[in-house]
C-alpha positions in Angstrom: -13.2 -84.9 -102.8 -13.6 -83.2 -99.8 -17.0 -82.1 -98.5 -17.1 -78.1 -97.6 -19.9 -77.6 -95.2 -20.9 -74.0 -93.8 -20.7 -73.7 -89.5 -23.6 -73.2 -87.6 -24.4 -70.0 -87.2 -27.2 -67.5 -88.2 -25.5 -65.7 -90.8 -25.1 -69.0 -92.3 -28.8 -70.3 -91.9 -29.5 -67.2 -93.4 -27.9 -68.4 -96.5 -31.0 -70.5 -97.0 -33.9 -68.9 -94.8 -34.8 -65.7 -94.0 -36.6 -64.4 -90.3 -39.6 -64.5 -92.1 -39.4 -68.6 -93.1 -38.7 -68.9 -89.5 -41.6 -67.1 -87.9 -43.9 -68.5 -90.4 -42.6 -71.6 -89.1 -42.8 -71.7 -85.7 -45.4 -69.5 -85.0 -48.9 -71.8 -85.8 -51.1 -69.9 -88.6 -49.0 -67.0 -89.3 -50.9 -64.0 -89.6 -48.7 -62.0 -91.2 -47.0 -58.6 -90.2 -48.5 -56.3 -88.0 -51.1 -58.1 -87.2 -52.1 -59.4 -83.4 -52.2 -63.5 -82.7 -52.2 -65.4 -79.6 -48.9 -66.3 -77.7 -47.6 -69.3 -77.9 -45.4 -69.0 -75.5 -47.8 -67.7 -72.5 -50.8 -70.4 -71.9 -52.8 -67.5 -69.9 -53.3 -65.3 -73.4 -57.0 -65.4 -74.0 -57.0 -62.0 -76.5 -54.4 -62.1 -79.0 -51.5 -59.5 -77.7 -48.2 -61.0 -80.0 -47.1 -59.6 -83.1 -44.0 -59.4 -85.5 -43.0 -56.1 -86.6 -40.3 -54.6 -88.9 -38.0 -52.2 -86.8 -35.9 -51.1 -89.7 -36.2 -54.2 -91.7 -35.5 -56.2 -88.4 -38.2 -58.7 -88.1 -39.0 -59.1 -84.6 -41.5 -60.6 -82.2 -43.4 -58.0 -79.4 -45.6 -59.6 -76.8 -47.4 -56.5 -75.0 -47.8 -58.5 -72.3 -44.2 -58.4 -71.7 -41.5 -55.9 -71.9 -38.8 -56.1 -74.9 -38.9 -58.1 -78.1 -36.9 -61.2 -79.6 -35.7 -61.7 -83.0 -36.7 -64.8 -84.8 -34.0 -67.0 -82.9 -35.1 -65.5 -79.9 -38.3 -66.6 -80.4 -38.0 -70.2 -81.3 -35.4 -70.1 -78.0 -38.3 -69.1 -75.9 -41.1 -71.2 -77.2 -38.9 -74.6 -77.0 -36.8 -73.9 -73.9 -33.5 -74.0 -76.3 -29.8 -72.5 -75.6 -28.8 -70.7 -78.5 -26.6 -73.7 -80.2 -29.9 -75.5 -79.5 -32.0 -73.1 -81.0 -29.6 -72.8 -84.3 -29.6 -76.8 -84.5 -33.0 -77.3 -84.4 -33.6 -74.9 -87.4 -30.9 -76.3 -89.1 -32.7 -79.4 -88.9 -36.0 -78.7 -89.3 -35.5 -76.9 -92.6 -33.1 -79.9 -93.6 -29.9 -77.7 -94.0 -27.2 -79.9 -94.5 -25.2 -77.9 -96.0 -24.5 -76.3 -92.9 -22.5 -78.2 -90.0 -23.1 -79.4 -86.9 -20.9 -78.3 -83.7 -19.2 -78.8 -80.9 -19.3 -75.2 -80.0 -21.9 -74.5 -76.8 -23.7 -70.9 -76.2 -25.1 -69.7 -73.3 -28.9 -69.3 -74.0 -29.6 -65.5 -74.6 -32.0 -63.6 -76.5 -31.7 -59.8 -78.3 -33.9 -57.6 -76.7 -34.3 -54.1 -77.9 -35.3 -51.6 -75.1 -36.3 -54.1 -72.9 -35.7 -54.3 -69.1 -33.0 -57.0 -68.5 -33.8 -59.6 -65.9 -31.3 -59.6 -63.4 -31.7 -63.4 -62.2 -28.6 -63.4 -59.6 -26.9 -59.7 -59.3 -24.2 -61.1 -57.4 -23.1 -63.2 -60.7 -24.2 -60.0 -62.9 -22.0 -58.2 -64.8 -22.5 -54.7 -66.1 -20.2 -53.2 -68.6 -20.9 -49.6 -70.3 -19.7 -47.5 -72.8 -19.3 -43.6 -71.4 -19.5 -41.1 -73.3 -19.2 -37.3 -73.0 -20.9 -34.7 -71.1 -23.2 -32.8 -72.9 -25.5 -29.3 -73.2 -28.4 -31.8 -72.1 -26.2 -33.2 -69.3 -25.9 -29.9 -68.0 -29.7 -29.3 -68.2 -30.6 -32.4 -66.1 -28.3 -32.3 -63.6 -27.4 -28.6 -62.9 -30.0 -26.7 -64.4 -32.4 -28.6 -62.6 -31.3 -29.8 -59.3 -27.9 -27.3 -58.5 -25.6 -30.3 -59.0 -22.0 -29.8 -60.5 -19.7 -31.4 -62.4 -17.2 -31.8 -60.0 -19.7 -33.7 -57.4 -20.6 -36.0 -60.0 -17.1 -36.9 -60.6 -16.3 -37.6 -57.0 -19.4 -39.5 -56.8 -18.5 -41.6 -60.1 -21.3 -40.5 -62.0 -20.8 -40.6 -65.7 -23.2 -40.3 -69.0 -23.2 -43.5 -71.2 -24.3 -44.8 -74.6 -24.6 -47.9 -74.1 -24.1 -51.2 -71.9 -23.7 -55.0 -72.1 -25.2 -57.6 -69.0 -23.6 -61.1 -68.8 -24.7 -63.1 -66.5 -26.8 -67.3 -66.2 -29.6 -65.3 -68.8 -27.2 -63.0 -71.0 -24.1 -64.3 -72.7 -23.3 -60.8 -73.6 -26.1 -58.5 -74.5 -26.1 -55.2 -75.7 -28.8 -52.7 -74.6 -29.2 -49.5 -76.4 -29.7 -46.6 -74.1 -32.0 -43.6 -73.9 -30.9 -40.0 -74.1 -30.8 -39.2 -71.0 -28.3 -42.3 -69.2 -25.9 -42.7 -66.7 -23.9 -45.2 -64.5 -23.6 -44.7 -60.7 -19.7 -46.6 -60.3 -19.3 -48.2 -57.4 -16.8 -50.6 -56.4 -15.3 -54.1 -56.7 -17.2 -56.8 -54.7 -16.7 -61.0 -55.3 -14.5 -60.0 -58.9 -17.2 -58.2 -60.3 -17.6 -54.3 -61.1 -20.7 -53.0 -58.6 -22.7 -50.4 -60.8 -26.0 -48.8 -61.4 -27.6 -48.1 -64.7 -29.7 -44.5 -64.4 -32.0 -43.7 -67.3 -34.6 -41.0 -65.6 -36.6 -40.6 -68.7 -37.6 -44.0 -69.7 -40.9 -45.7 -70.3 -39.1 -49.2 -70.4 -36.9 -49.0 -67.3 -35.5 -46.4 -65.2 -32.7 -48.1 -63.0 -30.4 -51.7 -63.6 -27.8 -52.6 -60.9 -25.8 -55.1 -60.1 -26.1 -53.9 -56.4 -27.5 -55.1 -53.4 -29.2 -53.5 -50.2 -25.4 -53.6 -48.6 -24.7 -50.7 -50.6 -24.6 -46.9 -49.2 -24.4 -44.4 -51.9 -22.5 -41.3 -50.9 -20.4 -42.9 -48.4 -17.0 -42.0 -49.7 -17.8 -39.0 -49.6 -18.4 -38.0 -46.1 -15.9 -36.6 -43.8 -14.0 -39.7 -42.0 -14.1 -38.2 -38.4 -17.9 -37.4 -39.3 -19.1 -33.5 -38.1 -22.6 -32.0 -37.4 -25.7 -33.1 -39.5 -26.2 -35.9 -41.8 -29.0 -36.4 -43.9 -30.2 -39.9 -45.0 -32.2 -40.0 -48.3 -33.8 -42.2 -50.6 -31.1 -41.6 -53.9 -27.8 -40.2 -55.2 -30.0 -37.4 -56.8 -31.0 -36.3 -53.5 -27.5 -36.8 -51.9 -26.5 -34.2 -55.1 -29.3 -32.1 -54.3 -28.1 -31.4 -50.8 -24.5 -31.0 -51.0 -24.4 -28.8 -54.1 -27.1 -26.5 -52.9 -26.5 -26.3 -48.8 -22.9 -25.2 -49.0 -20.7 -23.3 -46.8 -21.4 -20.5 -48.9 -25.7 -20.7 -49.0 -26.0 -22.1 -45.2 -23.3 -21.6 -43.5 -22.2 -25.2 -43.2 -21.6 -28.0 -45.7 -24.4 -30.1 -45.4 -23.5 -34.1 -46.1 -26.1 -36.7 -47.1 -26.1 -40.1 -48.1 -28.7 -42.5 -49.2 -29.3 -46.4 -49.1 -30.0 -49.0 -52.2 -33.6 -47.6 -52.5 -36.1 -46.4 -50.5 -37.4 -50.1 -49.2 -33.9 -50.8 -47.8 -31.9 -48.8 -45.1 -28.4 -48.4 -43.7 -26.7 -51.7 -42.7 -27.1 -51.6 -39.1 -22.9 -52.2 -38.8 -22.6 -48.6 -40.5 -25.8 -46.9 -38.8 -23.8 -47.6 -35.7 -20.5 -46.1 -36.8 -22.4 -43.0 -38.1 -23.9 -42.6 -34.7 -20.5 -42.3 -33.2 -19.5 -39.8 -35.6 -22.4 -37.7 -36.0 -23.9 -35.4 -33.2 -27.3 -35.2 -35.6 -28.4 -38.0 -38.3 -31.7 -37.4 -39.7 -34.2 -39.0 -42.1 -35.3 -37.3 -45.4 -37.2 -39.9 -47.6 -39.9 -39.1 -50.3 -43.4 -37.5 -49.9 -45.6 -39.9 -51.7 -48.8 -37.5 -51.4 -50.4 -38.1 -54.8 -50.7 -42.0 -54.1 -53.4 -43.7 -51.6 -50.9 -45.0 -49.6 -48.3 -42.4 -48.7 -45.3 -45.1 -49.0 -42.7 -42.5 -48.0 -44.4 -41.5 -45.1 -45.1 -45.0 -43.5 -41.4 -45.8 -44.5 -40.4 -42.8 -42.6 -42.4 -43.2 -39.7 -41.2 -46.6 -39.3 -37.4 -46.0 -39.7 -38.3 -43.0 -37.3 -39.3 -45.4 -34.4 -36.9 -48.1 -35.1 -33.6 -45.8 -34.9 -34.7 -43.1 -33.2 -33.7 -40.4 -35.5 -36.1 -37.7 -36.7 -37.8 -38.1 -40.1 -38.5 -34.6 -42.1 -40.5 -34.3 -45.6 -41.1 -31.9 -48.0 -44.0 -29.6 -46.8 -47.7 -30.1 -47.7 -47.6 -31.3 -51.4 -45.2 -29.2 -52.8 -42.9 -32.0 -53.9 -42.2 -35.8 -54.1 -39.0 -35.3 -53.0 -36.1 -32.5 -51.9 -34.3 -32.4 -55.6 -38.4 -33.0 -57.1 -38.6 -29.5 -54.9 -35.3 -27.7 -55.7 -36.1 -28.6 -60.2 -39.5 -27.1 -59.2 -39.1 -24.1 -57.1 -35.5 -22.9 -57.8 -32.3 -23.1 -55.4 -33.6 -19.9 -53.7 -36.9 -21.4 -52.5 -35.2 -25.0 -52.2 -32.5 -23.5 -49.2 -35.6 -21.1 -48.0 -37.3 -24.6 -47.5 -34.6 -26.3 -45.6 -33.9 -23.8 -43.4 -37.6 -23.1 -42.3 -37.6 -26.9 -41.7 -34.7 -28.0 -40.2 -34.2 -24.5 -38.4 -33.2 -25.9 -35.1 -30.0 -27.6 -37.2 -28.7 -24.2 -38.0 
């Protein structure tokens, strides 16, 4: 007779065991659910910050100290130093399963996190696919409503809402990440085979940005005129690119005012482009963020510095008014916003 044997996977461990069996298991003196022990994972937790919860009759494992959670597999990948195949064997084993297989099969070592922030280990090797979705009422709110930006910018600038997206990369075999309301992807381009793109989630506690892009990167660039014209603003984000080029119009100032921005605020042009946009524009200036409400006014030493290294004029919101030009335009209204920029950069217009 032949012998039938299950394969290794956990739908069929979980034949046998449940989540439960496992963190019982592998977690030493089980408290229970709900209830706070110390990691075993971590060597440096004195106070007891781990528990296992039930998120909709999912068991899984939360340290506070740490962002995310793992299921039970997760868990016993993390506490061991396991791939997944690893992780599945070893509980096979342990629990003496021999009805289920061994295999040949090998899995990249990944673990299901739920609203956690995905570690980028190498973005050059990260992938980043999404799932878009469409606009909506609430789409509309943020971007329009708020900070004057249309539709048909955020098409040229390959902006697009999302539900969802996966990473793959050394961590993540392929992982899905739930997404908040409020999400978007900032498309890019192709670099080294892989899809360059930004994950944009304004309203979350867990994490507000995920790219697969470095500091080489200069957002709004494709957008610009190719034989360059009169002012250019450099910023510190897309939002503020949108801010300026869907409020300071040919029809509100006279001009069409262009803008772009770098990776993030701690990075700047590549010095190859800041050259060619010297030769194009007859005014570049510096608009970065007005970090007043912190003890260090980050914005403002960034400024100051990028002022004296490129010699190009650095401007910022008034007083505290504002973080930032689209923090001002949500606040005060488009009105006020162009009022604003003409009182500051009056010797532009």
């Amino acid at each position: 007779m032949y012998e039938i044997k299950l394969p290794l996977s956990k739908e069929s461990i979980e034949k046998y065991i449940s989540p439960w069996d496992i963190f019982n298991t592998y977690i030493d003196n089980f408290p229970g659910l709900d209830t706070s022990f110390r990691s075993q994972i971590r060597t440096d937790d004195k106070n007891p910050s781990c528990r296992v919860i039930s998120v909709d009759g999912v068991l899984l494992y939360k340290d506070f100290a740490k962002k995310g959670m793992l299921d039970c597999y997760g868990y016993v990948s993390e506490r061991f130093g396991l791939s997944f195949y690893e992780t599945l064997s070893k509980i096979r084993n342990d629990f003496n399963l021999t009805d289920i297989e061994e295999s040949n099969k090998t899995f990249v070592k990944t673990s299901v996190i739920l609203k956690g922030k995905p570690e980028i280990i190498n973005k050059s090797q990260t992938v980043i696919l999404k799932k878009a979705r469409k606009w909506s009422l609430q789409d509309k709110e943020f971007w329009f409503n708020r900070y004057g930006i249309t539709n048909k910018w955020l098409e040229a600038a390959q902006i697009e809402p999302i539900s969802s997206f996966w990473i793959k990369n050394t961590k993540f075999n392929l992982v899905e990440f739930s997404c908040d309301d409020y999400s978007y992807v900032f498309n890019y381009y192709w670099h080294d085979g892989i899809f360059r793109r930004k994950i944009y989630q304004p309203f979350s506690t867990n994490y507000k940005w995920i790219s697969n892009v470095d500091s080489t990167i200069v957002q709004g660039w494709d957008l610009l005129p190719k034989t360059g014209g009169d002012l250019l603003i450099i910023t510190s984000s897309y939002k503020d690119v949108g801010t300026f080029m869907c409020n300071l119009t040919r029809e509100t100032v006279g001009k069409q005012i262009y803008a772009i921005a770098p990776n993030n605020e701690e990075t700047f042009i590549p010095l190859p482009v800041f050259d060619k946009l010297k030769d194009r524009w007859k005014h570049i200036i510096l608009w970065f963020d007005n970090d007043f409400d912190k003890f260090k006014n980050t914005g403002k030493i960034r400024s100051i510095e990028l002022s004296l290294e490129h010699n190009i004029p650095f401007f910022l919101t008034p007083g505290q008014t504002a973080k930032d030009p689209s923090d001002y335009r949500h606040q005060y209204g488009k009105d006020e916003f162009i009022r604003m920029i003409l009182t500051e950069l009056h010797e532009y217009f």
